[in-house]
C-alpha positions as CSV (number, residue, x, y, z in Angstrom):
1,X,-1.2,-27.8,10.2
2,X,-3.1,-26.3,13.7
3,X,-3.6,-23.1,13.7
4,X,-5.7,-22.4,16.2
5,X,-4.5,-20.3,19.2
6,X,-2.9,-22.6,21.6
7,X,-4.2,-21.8,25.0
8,X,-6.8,-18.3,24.4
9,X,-8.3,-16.7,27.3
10,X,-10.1,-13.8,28.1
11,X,-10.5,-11.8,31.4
12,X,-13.1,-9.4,31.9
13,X,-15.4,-7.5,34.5
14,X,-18.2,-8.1,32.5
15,X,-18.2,-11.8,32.2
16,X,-15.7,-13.0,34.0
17,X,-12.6,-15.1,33.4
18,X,-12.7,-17.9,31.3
19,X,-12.5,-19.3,27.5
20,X,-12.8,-16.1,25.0
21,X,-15.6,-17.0,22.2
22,X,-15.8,-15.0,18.7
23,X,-19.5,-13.4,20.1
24,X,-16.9,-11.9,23.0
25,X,-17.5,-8.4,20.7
26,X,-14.7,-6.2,19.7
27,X,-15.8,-3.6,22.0
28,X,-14.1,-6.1,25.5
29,X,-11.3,-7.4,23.4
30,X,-10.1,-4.6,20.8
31,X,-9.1,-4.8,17.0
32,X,-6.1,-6.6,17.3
33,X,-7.4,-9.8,19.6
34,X,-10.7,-9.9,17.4
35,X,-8.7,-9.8,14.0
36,X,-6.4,-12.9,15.5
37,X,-9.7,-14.4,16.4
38,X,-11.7,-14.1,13.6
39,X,-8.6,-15.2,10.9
40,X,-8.4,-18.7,13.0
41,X,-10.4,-20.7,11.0
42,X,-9.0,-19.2,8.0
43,X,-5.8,-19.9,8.9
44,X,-6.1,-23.8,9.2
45,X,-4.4,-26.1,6.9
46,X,-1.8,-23.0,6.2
47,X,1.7,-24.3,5.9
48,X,3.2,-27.7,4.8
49,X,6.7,-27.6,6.3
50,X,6.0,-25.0,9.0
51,X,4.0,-25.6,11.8
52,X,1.7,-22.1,11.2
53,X,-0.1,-21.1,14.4
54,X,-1.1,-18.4,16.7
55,X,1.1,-17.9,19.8
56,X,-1.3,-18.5,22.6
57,X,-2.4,-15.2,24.6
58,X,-4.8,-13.8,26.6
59,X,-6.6,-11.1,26.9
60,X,-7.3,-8.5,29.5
61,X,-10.8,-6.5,28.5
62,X,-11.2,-3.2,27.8
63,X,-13.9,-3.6,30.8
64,X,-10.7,-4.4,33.5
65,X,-9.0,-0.8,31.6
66,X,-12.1,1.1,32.5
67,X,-12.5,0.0,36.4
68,X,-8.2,0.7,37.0
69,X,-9.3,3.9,35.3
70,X,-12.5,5.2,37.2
71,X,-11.4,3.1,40.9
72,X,-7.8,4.7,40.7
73,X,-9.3,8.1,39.8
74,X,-7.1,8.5,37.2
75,X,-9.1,10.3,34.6
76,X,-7.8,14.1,35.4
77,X,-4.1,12.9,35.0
78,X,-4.6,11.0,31.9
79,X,-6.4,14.1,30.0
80,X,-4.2,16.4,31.4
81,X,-0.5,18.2,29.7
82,X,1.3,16.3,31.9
83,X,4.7,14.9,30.7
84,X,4.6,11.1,29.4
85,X,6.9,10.4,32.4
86,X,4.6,11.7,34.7
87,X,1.8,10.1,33.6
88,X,3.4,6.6,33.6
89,X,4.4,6.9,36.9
90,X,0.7,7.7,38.2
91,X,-0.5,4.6,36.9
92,X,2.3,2.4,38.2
93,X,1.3,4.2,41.8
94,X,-2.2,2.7,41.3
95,X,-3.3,-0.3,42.1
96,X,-5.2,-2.9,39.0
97,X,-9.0,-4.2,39.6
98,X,-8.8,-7.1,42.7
99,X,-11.2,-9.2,40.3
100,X,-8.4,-9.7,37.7
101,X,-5.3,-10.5,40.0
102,X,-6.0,-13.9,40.7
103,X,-6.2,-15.1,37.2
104,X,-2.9,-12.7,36.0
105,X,-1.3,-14.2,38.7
106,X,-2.1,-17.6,37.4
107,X,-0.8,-16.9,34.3
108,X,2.2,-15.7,35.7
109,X,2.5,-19.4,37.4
110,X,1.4,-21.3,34.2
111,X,4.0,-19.4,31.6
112,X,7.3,-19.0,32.1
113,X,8.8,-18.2,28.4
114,X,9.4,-14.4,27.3
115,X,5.9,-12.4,26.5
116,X,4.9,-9.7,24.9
117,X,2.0,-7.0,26.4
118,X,0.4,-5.4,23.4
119,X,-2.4,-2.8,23.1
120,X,-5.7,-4.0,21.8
121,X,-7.7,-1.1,21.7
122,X,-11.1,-0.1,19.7
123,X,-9.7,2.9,17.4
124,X,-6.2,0.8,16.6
125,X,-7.0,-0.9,13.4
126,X,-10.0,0.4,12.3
127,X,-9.3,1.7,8.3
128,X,-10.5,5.1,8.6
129,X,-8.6,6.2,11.4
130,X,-5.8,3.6,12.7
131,X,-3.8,4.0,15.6
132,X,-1.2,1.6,14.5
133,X,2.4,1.9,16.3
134,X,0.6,4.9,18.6
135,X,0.6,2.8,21.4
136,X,3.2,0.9,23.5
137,X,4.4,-2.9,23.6
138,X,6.3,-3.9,27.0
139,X,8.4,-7.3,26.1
140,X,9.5,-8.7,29.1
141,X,11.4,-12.2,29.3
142,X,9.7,-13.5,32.3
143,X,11.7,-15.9,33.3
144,X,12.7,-15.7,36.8
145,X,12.2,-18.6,39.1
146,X,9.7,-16.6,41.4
147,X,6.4,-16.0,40.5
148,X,5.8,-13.2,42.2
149,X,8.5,-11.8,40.5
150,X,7.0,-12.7,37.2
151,X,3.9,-11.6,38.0
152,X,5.4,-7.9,39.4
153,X,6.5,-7.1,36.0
154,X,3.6,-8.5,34.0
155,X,1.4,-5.7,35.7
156,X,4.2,-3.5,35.5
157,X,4.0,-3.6,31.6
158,X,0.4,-3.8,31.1
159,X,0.2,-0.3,33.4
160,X,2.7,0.8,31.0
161,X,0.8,0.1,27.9
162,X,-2.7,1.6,29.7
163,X,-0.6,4.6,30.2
164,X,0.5,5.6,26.4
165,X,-3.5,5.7,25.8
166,X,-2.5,8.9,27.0
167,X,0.8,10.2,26.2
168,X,1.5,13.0,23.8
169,X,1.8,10.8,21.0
170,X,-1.5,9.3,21.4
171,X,-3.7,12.9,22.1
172,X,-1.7,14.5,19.2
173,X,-3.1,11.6,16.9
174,X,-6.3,12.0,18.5
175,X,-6.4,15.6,17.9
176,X,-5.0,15.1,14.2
177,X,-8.4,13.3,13.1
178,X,-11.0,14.6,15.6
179,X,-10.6,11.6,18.2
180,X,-11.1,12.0,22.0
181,X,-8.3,10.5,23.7
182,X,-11.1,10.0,26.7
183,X,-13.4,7.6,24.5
184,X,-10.7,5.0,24.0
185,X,-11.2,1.7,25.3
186,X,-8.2,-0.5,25.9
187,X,-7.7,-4.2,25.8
188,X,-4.2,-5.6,26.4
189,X,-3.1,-8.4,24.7
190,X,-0.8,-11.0,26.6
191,X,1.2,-13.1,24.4
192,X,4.0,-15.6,24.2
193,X,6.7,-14.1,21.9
194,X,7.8,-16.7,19.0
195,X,11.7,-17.4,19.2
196,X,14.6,-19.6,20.8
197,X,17.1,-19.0,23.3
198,X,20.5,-18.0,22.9
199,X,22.6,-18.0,25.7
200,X,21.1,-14.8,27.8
201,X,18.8,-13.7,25.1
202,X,15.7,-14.8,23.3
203,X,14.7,-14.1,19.5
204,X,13.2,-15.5,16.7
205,X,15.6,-15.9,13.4
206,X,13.2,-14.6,11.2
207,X,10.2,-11.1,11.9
208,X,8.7,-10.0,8.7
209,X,5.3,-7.5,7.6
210,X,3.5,-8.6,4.4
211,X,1.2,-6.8,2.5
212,X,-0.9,-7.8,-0.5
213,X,-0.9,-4.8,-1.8
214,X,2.5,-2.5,-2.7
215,X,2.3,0.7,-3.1
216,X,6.1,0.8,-4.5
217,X,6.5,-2.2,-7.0
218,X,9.6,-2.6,-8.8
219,X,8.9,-3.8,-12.5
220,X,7.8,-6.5,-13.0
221,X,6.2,-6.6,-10.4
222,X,2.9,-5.3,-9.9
223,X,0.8,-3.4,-7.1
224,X,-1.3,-6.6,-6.1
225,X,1.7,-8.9,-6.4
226,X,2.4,-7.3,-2.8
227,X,5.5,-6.7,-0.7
228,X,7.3,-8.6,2.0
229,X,9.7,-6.9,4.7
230,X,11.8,-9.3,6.4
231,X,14.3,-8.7,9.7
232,X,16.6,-11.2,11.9
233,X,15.3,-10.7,15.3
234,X,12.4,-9.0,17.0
235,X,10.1,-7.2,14.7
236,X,10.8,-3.9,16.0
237,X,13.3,-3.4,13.5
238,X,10.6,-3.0,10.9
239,X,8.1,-1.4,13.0
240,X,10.4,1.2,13.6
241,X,11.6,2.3,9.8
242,X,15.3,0.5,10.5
243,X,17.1,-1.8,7.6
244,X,14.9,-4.3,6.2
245,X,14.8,-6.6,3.3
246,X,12.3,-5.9,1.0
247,X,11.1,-8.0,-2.0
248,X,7.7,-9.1,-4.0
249,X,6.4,-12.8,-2.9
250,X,5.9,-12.9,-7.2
251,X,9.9,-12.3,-7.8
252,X,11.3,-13.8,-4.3
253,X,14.7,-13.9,-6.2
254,X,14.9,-10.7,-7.9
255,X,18.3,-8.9,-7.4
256,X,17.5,-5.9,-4.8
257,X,17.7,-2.5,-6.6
258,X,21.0,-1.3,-5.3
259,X,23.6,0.1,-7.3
260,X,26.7,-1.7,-6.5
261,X,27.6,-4.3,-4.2
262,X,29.1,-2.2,-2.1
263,X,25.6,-0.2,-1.6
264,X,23.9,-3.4,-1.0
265,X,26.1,-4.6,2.4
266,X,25.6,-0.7,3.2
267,X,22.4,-1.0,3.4
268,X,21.4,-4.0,4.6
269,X,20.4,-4.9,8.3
270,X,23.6,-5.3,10.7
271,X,21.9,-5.2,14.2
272,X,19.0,-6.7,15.7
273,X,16.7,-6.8,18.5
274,X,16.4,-9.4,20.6
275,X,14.7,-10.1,24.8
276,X,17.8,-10.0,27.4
277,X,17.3,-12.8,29.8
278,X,19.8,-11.3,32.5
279,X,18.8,-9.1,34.5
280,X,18.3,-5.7,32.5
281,X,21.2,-2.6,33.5
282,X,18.5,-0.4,35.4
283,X,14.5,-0.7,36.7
284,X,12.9,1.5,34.8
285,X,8.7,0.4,34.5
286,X,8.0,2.8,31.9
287,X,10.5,2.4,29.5
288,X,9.3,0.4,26.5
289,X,12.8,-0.9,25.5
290,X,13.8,-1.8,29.3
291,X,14.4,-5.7,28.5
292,X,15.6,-5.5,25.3
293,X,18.9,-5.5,23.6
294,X,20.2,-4.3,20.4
295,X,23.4,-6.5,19.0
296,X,25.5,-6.9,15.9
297,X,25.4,-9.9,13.4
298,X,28.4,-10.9,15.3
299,X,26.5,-12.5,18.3
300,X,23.6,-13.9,15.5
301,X,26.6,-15.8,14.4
302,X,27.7,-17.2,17.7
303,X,24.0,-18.8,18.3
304,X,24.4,-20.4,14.5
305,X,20.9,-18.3,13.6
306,X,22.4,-16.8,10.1
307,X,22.5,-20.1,7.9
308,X,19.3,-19.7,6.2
309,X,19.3,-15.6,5.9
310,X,22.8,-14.5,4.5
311,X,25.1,-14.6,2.0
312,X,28.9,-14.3,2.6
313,X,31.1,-11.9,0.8
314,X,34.3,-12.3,-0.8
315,X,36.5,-9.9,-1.0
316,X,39.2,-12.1,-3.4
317,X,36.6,-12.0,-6.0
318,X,34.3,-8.9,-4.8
319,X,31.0,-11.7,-5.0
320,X,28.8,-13.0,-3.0
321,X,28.0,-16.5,-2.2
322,X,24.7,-18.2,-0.8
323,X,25.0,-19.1,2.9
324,X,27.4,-18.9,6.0
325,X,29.8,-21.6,4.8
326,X,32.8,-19.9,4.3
327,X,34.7,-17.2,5.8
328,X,34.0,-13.3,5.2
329,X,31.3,-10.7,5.6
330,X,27.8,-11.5,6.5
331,X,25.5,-10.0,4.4
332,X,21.4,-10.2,5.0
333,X,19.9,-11.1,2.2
334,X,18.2,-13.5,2.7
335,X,19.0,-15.2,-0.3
336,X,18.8,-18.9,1.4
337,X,16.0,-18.8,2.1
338,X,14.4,-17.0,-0.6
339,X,16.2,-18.6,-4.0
340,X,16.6,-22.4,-2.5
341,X,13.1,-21.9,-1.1
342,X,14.1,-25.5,0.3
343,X,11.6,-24.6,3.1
344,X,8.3,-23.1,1.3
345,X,8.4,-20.1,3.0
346,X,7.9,-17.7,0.5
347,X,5.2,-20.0,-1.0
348,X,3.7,-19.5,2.8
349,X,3.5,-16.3,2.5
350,X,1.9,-15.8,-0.6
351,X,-1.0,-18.2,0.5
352,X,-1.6,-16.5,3.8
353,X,-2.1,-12.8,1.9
354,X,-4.7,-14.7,0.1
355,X,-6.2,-16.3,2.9
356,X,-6.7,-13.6,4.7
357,X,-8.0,-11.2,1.6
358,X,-10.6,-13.3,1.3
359,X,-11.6,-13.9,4.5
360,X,-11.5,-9.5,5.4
361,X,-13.0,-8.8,1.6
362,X,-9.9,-6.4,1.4
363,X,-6.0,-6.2,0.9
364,X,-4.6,-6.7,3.6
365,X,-1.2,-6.2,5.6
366,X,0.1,-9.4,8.3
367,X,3.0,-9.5,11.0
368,X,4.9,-12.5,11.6
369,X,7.7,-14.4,13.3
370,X,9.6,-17.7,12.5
371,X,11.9,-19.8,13.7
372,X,13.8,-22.8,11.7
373,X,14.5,-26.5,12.9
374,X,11.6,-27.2,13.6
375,X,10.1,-24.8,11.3
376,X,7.5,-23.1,13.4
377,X,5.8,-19.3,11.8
378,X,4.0,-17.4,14.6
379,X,0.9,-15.3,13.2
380,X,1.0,-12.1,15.0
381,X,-1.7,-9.8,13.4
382,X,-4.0,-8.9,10.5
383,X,-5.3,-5.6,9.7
384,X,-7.2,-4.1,6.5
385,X,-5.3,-2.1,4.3
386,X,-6.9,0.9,2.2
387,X,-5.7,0.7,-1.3
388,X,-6.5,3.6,-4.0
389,X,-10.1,3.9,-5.2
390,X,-10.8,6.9,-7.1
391,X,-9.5,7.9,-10.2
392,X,-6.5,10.3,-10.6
393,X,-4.1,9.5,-13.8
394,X,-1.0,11.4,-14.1
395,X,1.4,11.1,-17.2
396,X,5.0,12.0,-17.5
397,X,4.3,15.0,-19.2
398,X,2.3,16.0,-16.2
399,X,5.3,15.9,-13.8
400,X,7.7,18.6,-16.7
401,X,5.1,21.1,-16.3
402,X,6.6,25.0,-16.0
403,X,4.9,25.1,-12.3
404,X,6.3,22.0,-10.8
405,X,7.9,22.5,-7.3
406,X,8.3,18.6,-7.1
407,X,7.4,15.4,-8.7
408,X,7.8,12.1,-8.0
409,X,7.4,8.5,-9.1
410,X,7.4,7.0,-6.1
411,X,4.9,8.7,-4.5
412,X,2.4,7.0,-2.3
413,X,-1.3,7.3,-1.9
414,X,-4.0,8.4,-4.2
415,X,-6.1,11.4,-4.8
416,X,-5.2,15.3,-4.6
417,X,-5.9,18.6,-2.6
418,X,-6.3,22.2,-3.2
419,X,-6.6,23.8,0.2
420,X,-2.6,23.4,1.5
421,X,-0.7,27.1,1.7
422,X,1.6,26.5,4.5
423,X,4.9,24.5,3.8
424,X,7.2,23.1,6.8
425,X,10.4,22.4,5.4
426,X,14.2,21.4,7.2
427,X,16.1,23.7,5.7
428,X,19.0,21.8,3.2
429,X,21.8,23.7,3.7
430,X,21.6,23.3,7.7
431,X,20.5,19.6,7.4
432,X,23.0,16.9,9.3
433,X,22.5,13.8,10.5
434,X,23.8,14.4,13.7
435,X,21.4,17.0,14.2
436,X,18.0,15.0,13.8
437,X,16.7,14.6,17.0
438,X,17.1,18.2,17.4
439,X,15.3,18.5,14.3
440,X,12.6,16.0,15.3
441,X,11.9,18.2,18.2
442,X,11.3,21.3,16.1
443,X,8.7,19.8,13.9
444,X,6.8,18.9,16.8
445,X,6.2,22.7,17.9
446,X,5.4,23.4,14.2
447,X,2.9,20.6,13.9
448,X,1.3,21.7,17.4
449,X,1.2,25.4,16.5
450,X,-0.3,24.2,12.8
451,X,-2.8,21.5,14.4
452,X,-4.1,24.1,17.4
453,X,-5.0,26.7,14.2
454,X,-6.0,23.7,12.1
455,X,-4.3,24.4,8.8
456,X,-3.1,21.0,7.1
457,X,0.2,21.7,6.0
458,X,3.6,20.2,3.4
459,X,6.2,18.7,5.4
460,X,9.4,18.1,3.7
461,X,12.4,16.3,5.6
462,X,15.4,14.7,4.1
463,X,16.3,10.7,5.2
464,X,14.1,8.1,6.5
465,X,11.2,9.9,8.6
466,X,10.4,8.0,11.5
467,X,13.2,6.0,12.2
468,X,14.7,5.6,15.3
469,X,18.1,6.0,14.2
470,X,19.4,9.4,13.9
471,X,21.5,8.4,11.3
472,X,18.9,7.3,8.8
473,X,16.2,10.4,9.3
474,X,14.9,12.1,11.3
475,X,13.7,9.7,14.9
476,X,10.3,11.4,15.0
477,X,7.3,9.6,15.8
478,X,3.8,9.8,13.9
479,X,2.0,12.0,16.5
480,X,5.1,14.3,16.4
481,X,3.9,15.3,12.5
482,X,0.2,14.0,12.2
483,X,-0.4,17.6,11.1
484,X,1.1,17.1,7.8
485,X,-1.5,16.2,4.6
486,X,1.5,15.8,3.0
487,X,4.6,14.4,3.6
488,X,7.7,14.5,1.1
489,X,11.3,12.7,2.0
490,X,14.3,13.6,-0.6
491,X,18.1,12.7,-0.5
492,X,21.2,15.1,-1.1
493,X,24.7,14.9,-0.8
494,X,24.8,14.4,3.0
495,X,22.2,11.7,3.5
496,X,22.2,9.2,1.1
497,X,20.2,6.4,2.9
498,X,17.7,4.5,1.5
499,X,14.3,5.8,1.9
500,X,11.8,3.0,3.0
501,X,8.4,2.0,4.6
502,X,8.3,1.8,8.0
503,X,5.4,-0.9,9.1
504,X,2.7,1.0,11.8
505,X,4.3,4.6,10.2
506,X,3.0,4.0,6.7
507,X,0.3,1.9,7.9
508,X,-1.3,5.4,8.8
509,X,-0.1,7.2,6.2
510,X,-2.1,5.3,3.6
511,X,-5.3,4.9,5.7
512,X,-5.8,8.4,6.8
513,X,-4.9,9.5,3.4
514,X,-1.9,11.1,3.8
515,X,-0.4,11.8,0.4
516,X,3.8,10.6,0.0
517,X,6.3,12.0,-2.1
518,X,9.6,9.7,-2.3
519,X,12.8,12.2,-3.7
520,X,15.6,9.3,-3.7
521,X,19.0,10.1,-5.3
522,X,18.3,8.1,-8.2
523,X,15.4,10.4,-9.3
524,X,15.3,12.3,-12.6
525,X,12.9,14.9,-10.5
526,X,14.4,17.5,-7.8
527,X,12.5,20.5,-5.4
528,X,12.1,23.8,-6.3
529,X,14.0,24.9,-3.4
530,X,14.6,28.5,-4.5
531,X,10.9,29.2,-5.4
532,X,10.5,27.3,-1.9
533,X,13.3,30.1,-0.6
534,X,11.5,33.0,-1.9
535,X,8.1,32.7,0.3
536,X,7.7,34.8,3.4
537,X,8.9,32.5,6.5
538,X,6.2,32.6,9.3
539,X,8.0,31.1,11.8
540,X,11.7,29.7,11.6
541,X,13.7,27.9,13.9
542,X,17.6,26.6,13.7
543,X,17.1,23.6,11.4
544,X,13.2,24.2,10.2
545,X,11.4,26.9,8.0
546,X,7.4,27.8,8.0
547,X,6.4,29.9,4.9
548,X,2.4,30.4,3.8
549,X,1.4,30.6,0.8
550,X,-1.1,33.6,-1.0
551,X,-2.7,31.0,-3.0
552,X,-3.2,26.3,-2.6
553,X,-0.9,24.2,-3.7
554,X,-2.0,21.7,-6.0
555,X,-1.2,18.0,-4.7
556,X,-2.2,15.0,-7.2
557,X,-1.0,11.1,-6.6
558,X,-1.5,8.5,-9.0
559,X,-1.9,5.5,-6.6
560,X,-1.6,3.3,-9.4
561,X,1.3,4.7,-11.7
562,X,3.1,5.7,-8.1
563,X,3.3,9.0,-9.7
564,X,3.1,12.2,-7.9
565,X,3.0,16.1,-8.3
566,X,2.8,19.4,-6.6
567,X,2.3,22.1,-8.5
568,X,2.4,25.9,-7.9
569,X,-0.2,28.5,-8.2
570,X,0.4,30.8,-11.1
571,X,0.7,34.5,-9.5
């Protein structure tokens, strides 16, 4: 099958508009354009029931970012402790490069389907320091019958993608791993967004992450069988540390690892995202989210996209069965599409992960987007993945020692430290759900106070971390704890959610090297809280504790065994 990119362009200050070519350098066009680029070739042939390609785009140069930068004057606001809002609002005021308008505006004439404006930018998926999920993407369905109108919020979004260069998630980061926010050079990417349309919204059935390398297999599986996360609707749903599917393209039928049925239609995905086509309930420029909706499998059901994702319970006889074709509660599974594997897409999957290790010499992780009838699978992105490379073995015995505050065996990462002595911590018996954004915002002013005297620190939270629903974890975003060396998430009584990966979230976790402890309710292991309860508190605030330590912890992760420890110093 094709799978080129249908329609690529490139416009830049520096060479002008016209047909992007490979020798374009990643320095105009970003990480993310040059990794679509680059995987083209390898991509072809890919696919013999889908039609595998990659949506067509172009891109706006990191050379156009500079002269709306340095022509607007906009340097002092962008590098200064101005509020996001603020900031946003300065660059929709100013006014984009006159060289680029004629051929945005173009494009504005030429597509009329839903887009979406991504950031392409230098730092954002190198290995060593990515800056995955840091930025913003404005999807906008750009639809209307005047182009001018199109056009007005095309350079609306990509202002507002410019902007979160610079907003406090973004200089946190920067800050965190001894980046300048000022040295980043932006490309945007402008892309058609895979899907159909539904009545007044637009979504593809199927969004999904792939890596060929898992850092939490389930036997049998094994590390470099690799992972898949798969979502109805828009891919923000796994981007953002929501309910996902997740399974090994080596077991694509393996039962999940739930306890009871019951837990299983818990916890599996019952919203989605999708692009409204009506006219959105306010104008707001610089909000990320302003054209999308979030809906239940209700509406999914009403467009006919759940045949080939869900299984149907049965109450009568407490079972599930494959598909939508009788009557009861939809359950996303997946199964369909998975066990019948009528359409090769799992067998897809699997051959792409190889294709595109060996074309970037390296595991690798890959976004995607499908729609069925015809079957058509968007490529969205490749980026490397760091998998563990030195040696640290730890046995059984080594998580029962006499010292242990926790231990894990589902911990994620590799390698150990022996310089941490400050511990952030939500305190468990004042932990609620409905108290996590206020929690979110407290671990922010510990990780500012910790970053600004540059002491790595322990963060311990209970739920999902990350998540933007409060009612899974705690909604914080990676700049709001890039602080933390190492993270732990754990379960009690009052938040018994599943804990999972998060896409761009534990992209950087595992490439800045980040070490992840994973406490679910299942575990034989628990936390120390009482030795944790017994250090002095250096700063405390209504929901989170600060303590410091006289002597290191010490922090080992078996990246290969998943197994984890931190131990205490013996005083």
């Amino acid at each position: 099958m094709d799978a080129s990119i249908n329609d690529y362009r490139l416009i830049s200050l520096r060479r002008g508009p016209g047909k992007g070519l490979l020798t374009e350098g990643r320095e105009e066009i970003g990480g993310k354009a040059q990794g679509l680029l680059s995987i083209q070739e390898a991509l072809a042939g890919a696919g013999k029931t889908f039609t595998v390609d990659i949506p067509k785009m172009t891109v706006l140069g990191a050379s156009v970012f500079e002269a709306f930068m340095e022509r607007n004057q906009l340097w002092d606001t962008a590098l200064s402790d101005l509020p996001d809002e603020r900031i946003a609002h300065a660059f929709q005021k100013a006014d984009l490069p006159f060289e680029a308008l004629g051929e945005l505006r173009n494009l504005a004439t030429r597509w009329t389907t839903p887009l979406a404006v991504r950031s392409s930018s230098l730092l954002e998926d190198t290995t060593d320091m990515p800056f995955a999920g840091i930025y913003q993407t404005k999807m906008i369905p750009n639809n209307g019958h005047d182009p001018d109108v199109r056009f007005q919020k095309l350079v609306e979004a990509i202002k507002l993608v410019w902007a979160s260069t610079f907003f406090r998630v973004a200089k946190d980061y920067c800050q965190a791993t001894s980046l300048c926010a000022g040295d980043e050079k932006m490309a945007v990417i402008i892309q058609e967004i895979v899907g159909k349309t539904h009545a007044d919204r637009f979504y593809p059935e199927l969004s999904g992450v792939a890596r060929s390398f898992n850092y939490y297999p389930l036997k049998p599986a094994r590390p470099e069988d690799g992972v898949v996360s798969l979502a109805l609707g828009l891919g923000k749903t796994i981007v953002d540390g929501d309910k996902t599917w997740v399974y090994s393209p080596a077991y694509p039928s393996k039962p999940a690892p739930y306890k009871s049925l019951e837990e299983l239609i818990e916890q599996t995905q019952n919203e989605f995202w999708v692009v409204g086509l009506s006219k959105p309930t306010e104008y707001n420029p610089i909000k990320e989210t302003e054209f999308l909706q979030r809906l239940n499998l209700t509406t999914a059901e009403k467009d006919g996209t759940l045949a080939r994702l869900v299984s149907t319970y049965d109450p009568e006889s407490e079972r599930l069965s494959l598909g939508a074709g009788s009557r009861g509660p939809r359950v996303l599974n997946f199964a369909p599409l998975l066990t019948m594997n009528d359409t090769g897409f799992n067998d897809l999957i699997a051959d792409l992960l190889i294709r595109c290790e060996q074309k970037l010499g390296c595991p690798v992780e890959i976004e995607f987007a499908a729609t069925f009838d015809p079957h058509h699978f968007g490529f969205l992105q490749v980026r490397p993945m760091v998998v563990p490379s030195s040696i640290v073995e730890l046995t059984s015995s080594d998580l029962a020692q006499d010292n242990v505050l926790l231990a894990s065996e589902a911990a994620l990462g590799n390698g150990s430290t022996q310089d941490i002595t400050d511990i952030v911590y939500v305190i468990p018996e004042r932990f609620d759900l409905k108290h996590t954004r206020q929690i979110a915002g407290e671990l922010e002013q510990h990780n500012q106070r910790l970053m600004a005297e540059k002491r790595p620190y322990v963060l311990m939270v209970f739920g999902r971390l990350g998540t933007l629903d409060p009612w899974l974890g705690i909604p914080v975003t990676w700049g709001q704890v890039c602080g933390a060396k190492v993270i732990v998430e754990a379960t009690q009584s009052n938040v018994r959610v599943e804990l999972s990966q998060g896409s761009h979230y534990f992209h950087n976790i595992i490439n800045l090297g980040v070490l992840y402890f994973s406490m679910p309710t299942y575990s034989p292991y628990y936390i120390d809280w009482g030795w944790i309860e017994k250090q002095p508190a250096v700063h405390e605030s209504e929901f989170v504790r600060h303590v410091r330590l006289p002597a290191p912890l010490n922090v080992k992760v078996d990246g290969r065994s998943s197994r984890g420890v931190i131990t205490t110093p013996f005083l």
